[in-house]
N, C-alpha and C positions, 0 to 999 in steps of 0.2 A: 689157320693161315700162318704162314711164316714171320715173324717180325721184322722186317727188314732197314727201318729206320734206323740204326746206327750204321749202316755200309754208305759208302759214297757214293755220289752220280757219278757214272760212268758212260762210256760209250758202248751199246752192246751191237753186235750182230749177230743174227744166225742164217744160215742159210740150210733147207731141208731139201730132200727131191724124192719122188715118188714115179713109176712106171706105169703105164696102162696098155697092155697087149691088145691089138683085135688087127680084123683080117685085113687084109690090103685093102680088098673092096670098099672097108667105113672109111678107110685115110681119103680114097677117092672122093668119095661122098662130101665127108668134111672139105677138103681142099677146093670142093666142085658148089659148096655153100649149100647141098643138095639134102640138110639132115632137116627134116621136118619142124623140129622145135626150132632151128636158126640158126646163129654163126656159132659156132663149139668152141673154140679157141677163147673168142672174145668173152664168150658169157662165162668159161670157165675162169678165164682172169678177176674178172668181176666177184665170181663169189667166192675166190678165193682170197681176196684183199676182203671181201666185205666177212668171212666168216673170220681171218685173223685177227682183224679190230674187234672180234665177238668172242674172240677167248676166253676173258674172263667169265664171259657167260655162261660158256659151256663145260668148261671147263672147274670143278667145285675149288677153289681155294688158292686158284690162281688168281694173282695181282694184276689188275686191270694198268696197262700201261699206255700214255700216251706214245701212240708210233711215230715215229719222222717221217719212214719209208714202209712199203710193202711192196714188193716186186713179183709178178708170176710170169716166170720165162717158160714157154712151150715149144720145145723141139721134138721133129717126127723123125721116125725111121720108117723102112717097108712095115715092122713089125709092129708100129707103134707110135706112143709118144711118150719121152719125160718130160714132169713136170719139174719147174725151181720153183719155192718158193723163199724171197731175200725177204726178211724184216731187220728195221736198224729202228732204236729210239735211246735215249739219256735219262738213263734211269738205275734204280738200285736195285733193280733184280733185269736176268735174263730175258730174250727172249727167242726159247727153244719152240716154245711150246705155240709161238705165234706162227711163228715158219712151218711146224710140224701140221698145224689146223687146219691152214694155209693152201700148203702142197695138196693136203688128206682133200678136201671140198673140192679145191680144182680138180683132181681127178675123181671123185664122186660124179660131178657134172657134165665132165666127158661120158661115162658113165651111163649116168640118167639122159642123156639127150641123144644116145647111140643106141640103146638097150632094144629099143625098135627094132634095126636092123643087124644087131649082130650079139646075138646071143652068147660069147666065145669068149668076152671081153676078161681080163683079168687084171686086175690092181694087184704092185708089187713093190716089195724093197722100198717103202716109206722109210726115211733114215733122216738123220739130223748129219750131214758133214763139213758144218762147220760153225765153229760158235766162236766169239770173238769180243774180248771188255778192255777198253783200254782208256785210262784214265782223260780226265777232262781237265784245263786249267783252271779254270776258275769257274765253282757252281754258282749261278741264278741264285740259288740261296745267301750263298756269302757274299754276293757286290749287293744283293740288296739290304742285307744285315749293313754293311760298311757304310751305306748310301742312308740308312737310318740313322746308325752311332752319330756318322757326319751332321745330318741334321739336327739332330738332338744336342749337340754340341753348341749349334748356332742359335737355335732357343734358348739355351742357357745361358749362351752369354750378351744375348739380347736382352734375357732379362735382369742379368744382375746389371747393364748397363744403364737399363731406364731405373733398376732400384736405384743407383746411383744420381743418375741425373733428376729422379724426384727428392732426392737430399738437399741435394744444390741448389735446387727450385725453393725449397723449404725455408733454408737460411737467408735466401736473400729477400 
């Protein structure tokens, strides 16, 4: 695994999309709620957010990232449908690889839940086009470092104040 603790938190995006051909007739089907396992669209959203939060799982030596966002947008043609898949989190490595997991299972599930009726289906053009890191003002890490020094500061001079005022006490 990469070592990536000396890089800063950033803001990352990626955005992936993937194609899935089949006949007119399944779009019917789909749009008519008429595909036996259930709604296609919906469940494919579903296990496409839930397979991109499983990256690290599946994926050997990838950085398990908490996400902010995962997004699955599904538009149809006569021919078909593309999938997007959006992931954004603040973090010190990308995330290509959540978008690309992401896209790939949602159109699996179209897939798996049409294979019934349409033998024909074809998955295509999985691509990453667009990735995006742009820095952050100030990381969680450092106001909470600042937010320590600070307190640390007011212990210490709390306590050289009572060593003082147990002197005081002493003398008189």
């Amino acid at each position: 695994m990469v070592d990536v603790s000396a890089k800063p938190m950033s803001k990352r995006r990626a955005v992936a999309t993937g194609n899935i051909w089949f006949r007119h007739e399944t779009l019917d089907l789909i749009s008519k709620d008429q595909i036996a396992k259930g709604n296609v669209f919906a469940t494919a959203r579903i296990a496409g957010i839930q397979a991109a939060k499983q990256t690290a799982h599946l994926i050997p030596l990838c950085h398990t990232l908490p996400l902010a966002e995962v997004k699955i947008d599904i538009s149809t043609s006569n021919e078909g449908a593309e999938v997007k898949c959006t992931a954004q989190t603040v973090a010190q490595t990308g995330v290509e690889m959540e978008a690309l997991v992401g896209v790939t299972v949602a159109l699996l599930t179209i897939y798996d839940m049409c294979k019934a009726v349409d033998d024909q289906m074809q998955i295509s053009d999985v691509r990453l086009i667009e990735k995006t890191k742009s820095a952050i003002a100030v990381s969680l890490c450092e106001t909470h470092r600042a937010r320590a020094e600070a307190s640390q500061r007011r212990v210490v001079h709390r306590a050289i104040a009572t060593t003082n005022d147990s002197r005081i006490k002493r003398k008189s």
